[in-house]
VMD Tcl script that draws the C-alpha trace (Angstrom):
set ca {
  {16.77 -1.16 -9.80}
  {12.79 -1.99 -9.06}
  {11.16 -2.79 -12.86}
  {7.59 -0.81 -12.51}
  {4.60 -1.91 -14.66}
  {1.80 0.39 -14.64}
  {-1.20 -1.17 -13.54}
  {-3.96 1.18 -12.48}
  {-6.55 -1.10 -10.80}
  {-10.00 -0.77 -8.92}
  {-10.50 -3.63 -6.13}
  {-12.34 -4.21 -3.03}
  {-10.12 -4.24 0.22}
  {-9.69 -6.81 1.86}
  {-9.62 -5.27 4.96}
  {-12.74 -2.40 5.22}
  {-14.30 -4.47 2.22}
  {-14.75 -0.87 0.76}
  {-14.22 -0.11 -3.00}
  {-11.37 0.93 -4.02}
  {-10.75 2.90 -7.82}
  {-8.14 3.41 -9.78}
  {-5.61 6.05 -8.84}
  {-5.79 7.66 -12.67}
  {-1.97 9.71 -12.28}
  {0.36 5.95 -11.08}
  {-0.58 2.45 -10.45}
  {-3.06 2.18 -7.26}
  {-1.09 0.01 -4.89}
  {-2.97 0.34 -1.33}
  {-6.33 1.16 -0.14}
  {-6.68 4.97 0.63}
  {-9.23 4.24 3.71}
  {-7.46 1.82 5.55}
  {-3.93 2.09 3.96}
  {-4.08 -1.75 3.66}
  {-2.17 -3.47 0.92}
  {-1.80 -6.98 -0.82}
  {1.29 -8.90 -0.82}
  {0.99 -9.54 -4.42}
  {3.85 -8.02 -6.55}
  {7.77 -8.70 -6.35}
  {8.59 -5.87 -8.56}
  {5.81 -3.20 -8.78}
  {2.88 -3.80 -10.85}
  {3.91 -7.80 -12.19}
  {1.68 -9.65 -9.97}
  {4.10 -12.43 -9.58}
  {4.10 -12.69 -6.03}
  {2.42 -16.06 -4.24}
  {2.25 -14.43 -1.03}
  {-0.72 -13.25 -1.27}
  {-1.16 -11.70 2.43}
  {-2.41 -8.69 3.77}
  {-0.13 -5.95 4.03}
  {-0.67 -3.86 7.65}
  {0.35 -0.18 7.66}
  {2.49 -0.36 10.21}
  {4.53 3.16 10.06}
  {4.94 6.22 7.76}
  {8.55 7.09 6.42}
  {9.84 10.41 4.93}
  {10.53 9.38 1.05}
  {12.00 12.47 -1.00}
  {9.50 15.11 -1.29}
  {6.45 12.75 0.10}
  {6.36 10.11 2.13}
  {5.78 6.24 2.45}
  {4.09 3.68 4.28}
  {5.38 0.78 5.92}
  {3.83 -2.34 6.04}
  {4.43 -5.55 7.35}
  {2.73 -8.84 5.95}
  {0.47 -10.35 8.00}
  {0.99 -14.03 6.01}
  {5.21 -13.98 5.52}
  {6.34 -11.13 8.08}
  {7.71 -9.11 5.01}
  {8.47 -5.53 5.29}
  {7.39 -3.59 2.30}
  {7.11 0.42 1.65}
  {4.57 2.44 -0.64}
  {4.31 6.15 -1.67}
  {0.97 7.42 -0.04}
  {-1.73 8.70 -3.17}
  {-3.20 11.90 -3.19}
  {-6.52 10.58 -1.86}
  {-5.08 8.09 1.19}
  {-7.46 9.33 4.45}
  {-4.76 11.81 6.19}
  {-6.60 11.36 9.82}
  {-5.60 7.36 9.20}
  {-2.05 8.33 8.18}
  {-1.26 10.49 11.18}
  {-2.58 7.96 13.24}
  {-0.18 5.06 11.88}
  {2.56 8.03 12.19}
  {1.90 8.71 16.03}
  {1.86 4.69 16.66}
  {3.91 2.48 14.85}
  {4.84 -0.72 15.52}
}
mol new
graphics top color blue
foreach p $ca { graphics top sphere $p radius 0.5 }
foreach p [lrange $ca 0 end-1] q [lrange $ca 1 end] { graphics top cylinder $p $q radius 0.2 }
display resetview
């Protein structure tokens, strides 16, 4: 099982260079424009990873009641998965959903 620190961050993206706030409700893992990510944690929230790459939205997974998006690092080819947030763009998640990689 994943160990999950809570860390609720602001940041700017890497990607649309837009700013990004803190989810408030979980630990904001992805900007909500772009759906971009960092390669940064190992387990979520710890910040250990050295990676350190840019994490493409690649595809969009049913996940329980929600769903997640797939991403693939740009840097070490990693597949990871997030739960979308209440405020990710939903014209920029149907579009990963009708083209994924």
């Amino acid at each position: 099982m994943k160990r999950f620190s809570k860390l609720d961050e602001g940041f700017i993206c890497e990607n649309c260079h837009k700013e990004v706030f803190p989810l408030k409700y979980s630990s904001r893992d992805h900007c909500p424009y772009c759906l971009y990510s960092k390669h940064v944690d190992i387990n979520p929230g710890d910040r250990a990873n050295e990676c350190r790459g840019l994490l493409k939205p690649i595809g969009i997974e049913k996940f329980k009641d929600t769903y997640k998006v797939v991403y693939k690092c740009d840097k070490c080819k990693n597949i990871h998965k997030n739960i979308i947030a209440n405020d990710d763009d939903i014209d920029t998640l149907i579009e990963i959903s009708k083209n994924p990689e």
